[in-house]
N, C-alpha and C positions, 0 to 999 in steps of 0.2 A: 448757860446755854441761851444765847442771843441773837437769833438771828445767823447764826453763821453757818449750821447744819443744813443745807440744801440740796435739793435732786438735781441732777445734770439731768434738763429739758432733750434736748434734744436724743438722748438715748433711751428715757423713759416712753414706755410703752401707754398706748390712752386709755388701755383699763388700768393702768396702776395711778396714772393721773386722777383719774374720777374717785378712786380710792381714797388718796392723799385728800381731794376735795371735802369728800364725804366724810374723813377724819378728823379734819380742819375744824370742818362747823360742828362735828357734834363732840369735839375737844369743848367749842369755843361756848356751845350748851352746860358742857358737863362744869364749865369755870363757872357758869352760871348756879347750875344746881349745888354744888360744895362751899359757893363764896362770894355767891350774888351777883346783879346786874353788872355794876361798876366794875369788878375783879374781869371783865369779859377784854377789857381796852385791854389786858395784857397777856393779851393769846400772841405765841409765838411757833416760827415755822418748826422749833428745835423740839416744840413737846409733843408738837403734830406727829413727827417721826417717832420720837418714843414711845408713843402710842401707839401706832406700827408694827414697832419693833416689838414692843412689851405684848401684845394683843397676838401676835404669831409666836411668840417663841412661850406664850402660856396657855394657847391652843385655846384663846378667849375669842370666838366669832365675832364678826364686825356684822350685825346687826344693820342693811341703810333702809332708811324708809323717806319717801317722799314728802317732806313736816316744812313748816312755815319757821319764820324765823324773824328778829327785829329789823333785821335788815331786807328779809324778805318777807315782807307781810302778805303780800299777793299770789305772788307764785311761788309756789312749794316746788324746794329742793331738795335733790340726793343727800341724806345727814346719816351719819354713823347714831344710831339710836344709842344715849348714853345707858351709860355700865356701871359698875364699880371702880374697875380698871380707869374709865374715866373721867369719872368723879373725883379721884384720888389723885390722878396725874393735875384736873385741875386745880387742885389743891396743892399742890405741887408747883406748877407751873406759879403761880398768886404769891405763893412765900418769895420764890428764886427771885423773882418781880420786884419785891417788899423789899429784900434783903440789896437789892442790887442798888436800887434809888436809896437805899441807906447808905451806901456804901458809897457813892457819889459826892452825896450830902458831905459824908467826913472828909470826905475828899474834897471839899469846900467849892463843889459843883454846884448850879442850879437844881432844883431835884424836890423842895421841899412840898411844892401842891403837888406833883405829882404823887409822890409817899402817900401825901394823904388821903389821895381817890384810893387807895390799896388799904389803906389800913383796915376797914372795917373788914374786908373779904379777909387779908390776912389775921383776925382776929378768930372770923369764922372757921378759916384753916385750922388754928393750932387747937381751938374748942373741938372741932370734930375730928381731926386725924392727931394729940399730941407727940404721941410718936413717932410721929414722918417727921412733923416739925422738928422734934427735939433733936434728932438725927441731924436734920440740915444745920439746926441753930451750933453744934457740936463739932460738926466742920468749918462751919464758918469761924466760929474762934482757932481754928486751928490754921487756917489760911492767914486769919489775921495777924495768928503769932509767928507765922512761916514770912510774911510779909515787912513783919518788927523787923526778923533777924535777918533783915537783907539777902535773903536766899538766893540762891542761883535758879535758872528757869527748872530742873528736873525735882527740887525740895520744894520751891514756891509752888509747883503742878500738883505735890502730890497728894494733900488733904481733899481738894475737886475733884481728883482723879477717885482717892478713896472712900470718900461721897458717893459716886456714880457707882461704885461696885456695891458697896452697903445698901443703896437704892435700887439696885437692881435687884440684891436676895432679898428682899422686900416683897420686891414684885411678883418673882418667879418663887419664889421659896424651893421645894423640892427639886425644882426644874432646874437651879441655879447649878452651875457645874466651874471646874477650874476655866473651864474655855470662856465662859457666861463673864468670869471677873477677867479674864485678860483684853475682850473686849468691852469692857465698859469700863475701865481702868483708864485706857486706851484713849476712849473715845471723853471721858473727863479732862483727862490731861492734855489729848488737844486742844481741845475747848477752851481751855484756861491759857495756853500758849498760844491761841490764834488771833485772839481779844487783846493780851496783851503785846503781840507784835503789831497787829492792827492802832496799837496805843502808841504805840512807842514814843512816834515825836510828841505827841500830848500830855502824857507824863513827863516827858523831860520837861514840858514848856510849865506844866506846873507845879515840877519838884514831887511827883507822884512816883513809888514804890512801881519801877519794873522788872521784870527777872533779867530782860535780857542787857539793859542797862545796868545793871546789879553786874553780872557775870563778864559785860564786854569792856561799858563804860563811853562806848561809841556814843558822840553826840547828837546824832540824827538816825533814823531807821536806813538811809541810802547810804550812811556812814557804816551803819553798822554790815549791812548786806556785803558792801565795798570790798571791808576788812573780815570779815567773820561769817561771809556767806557760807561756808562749806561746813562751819558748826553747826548755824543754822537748818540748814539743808540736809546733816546729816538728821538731827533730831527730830525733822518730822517724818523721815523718811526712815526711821525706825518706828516711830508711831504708825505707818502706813503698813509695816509688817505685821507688826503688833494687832494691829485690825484684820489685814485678813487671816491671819492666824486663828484670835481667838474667833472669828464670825466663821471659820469652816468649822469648828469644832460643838457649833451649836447647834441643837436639835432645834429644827421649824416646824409649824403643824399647817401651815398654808403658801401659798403661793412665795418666797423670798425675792421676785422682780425689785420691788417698791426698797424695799432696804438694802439688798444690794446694790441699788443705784445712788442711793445716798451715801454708804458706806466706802465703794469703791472707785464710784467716779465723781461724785459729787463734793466728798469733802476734800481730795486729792487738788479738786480743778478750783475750789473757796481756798485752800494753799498757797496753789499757784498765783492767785489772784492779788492776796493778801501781801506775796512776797513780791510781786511787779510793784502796789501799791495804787494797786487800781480801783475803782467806786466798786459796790454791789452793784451785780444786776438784779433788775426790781424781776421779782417773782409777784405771782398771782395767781389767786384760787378762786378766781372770779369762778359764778354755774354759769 
C-alpha cells in the first residue's frame, strides 16, 4: 500500500478532511513512538486511511488535541493523540516500507540508502510487535513464490490480498466478521493489481515479474489496454463489487463519510487514472 489509496477531494466533506488531517500526523507520531525519528520519512496516505478504517470499525475513538510537531515547532496542530491502534499500524506501516525498498533492491533498482534509513525502525518493529512482523515476512515469501511461478494477475494478487484479511483479524479480532475479510481481501488485491498495472511498461523495460504481462504478454501497457482492455476492465470492476459488498456488511461505531469516500469514489477514480495512464494528482494534508 503506496500511495494509491486516496480521497476523492472534491466530494469529501471538511470535517472528514480535518480528520484525515489529524490522522495523518498522529499516524506519523505513532511511526515515531513504535520505530523512531527516521522510520517518520515513510508515513503514507494508504496507512492514514487504515487507520480510519481500523479506528471506526473497532469503535477505538480518535482522541485530536492541539500538540506541536517537528514540522511544526511553533504552531500547534489538530493531531490524532497516538493509541495502540497507532502505534501498531506504525509499525506496520515501517516494515511494508523496509520490505518494499527490498524488494526494489532485488529487483536491481536504486534503493540501497534508502533501506538503510528504515532498517533500524524496522528492527524496532519486529523487537516490539514480532508477530505482525512474522505474519507479513510469511506473506511476503508467498508473493515471492507466487511471483517465481509466473502467476497470472488473480494467483500473483492473492498472498497481499491474503495478508490484508490476516491483518485486518489482527486488528479487529472479535469484531472481524466474513464481510470484514471480503473487504480487505478486496481491497489487498487491488492494491497489488494497481501498482502492478501502474508498472507495467517498467517491468517489461527491466525484465521484472508482472502479472499482467505473465497472463497477456502485451508489450506496452497501451498495448495491453488496446488488446485486453475488457479483461482488464472486467477485473477491477469485480473488485469494485467486492468492495462495496464486503464494506455494507461491516459494522461502524462512528461517522463512515471519510472511508466511504476512499472506498467508493476515490479508489474507483485512482483506477480510472491508472488505466488512462495519467500522473497522480498531488494530495496534501497541509493544517
Amino acid at each position: 500500500m503506496f500511495g494509491y489509496v486516496r480521497y476523492d477531494l472534491p466530494n469529501l466533506f471538511v470535517k472528514d478532511m480535518m480528520l484525515y488531517k489529524a490522522l495523518y500526523c498522529g499516524l506519523c507520531k505513532g511511526i515515531g513512538a513504535s520505530c523512531g525519528q527516521m522510520a517518520r520519512l515513510g508515513l503514507s496516505y494508504d496507512m492514514t486511511f487504515l487507520s480510519a478504517l481500523l479506528h471506526n470499525m473497532t469503535g477505538t475513538d480518535v482522541v485530536i488535541e492541539r500538540q506541536n510537531c517537528f514540522e511544526h515547532a511553533i504552531r500547534k496542530r489538530p493531531i490524532a493523540k497516538t493509541d495502540a491502534l497507532t502505534e501498531e499500524l506504525g509499525a506496520l506501516n515501517t516494515a511494508l516500507v523496509y520490505y518494499k525498498l527490498s524488494d526494489d533492491v532485488d529487483d536491481g533498482e536504486r534503493g540501497r540508502g534508502k533501506r538503510l534509513w528504515f532498517k533500524r525502525g524496522f528492527r524496532r518493529a519486529k523487537k516490539r510487535y514480532p508477530a505482525l512482523i512474522a505474519l507479513v515476512e510469511e506473506y511476503m515469501r508467498e508473493q515471492t513464490r507466487a511471483e517465481r511461478e509466473n502467476a497470472s494477475p488473480d494467483r500473483a494478487a492473492d498472498p497481499t490480498a491474503v495478508m490484508m484479511v490476516k491483518l485486518s483479524r489482527r486488528f479487529l479480532g472479535e469484531k472481524a466478521n466474513e464481510s470484514s475479510d471480503e473487504l480487505f481481501y478486496a481491497l489487498g488485491k487491488w492494491v497489488y493489481l494497481i501498482d502492478a498495472l501502474d508498472d507495467y511498461d517498467k517491468d517489461k523495460k527491466r525484465g521484472s515479474f508482472n502479472p499482467f504481462a505473465a497472463e497477456f504478454g502485451a508489450e506496452s501497457r497501451e498495448a495491453l489496454l488496446k488488446e485486453h482492455g475488457e479483461d482488464v476492465n472486467f477485473l477491477f470492476d469485480a473488485l469494485f463489487y467486492d468492495l462495496r459488498e464486503g464494506l455494507a456488511g461491516c459494522v461502524f461505531h462512528f461517522n463512515r463519510d471519510l472511508t466511504d469516500n476512499v472506498i467508493l469514489r476515490g479508489i474507483p477514480l485512482e483506477t480510472a487514472r491508472v488505466l488512462k495512464g495519467a500522473p497522480p494528482e498531488k494530495m496534501t494534508v497541509k493544517i
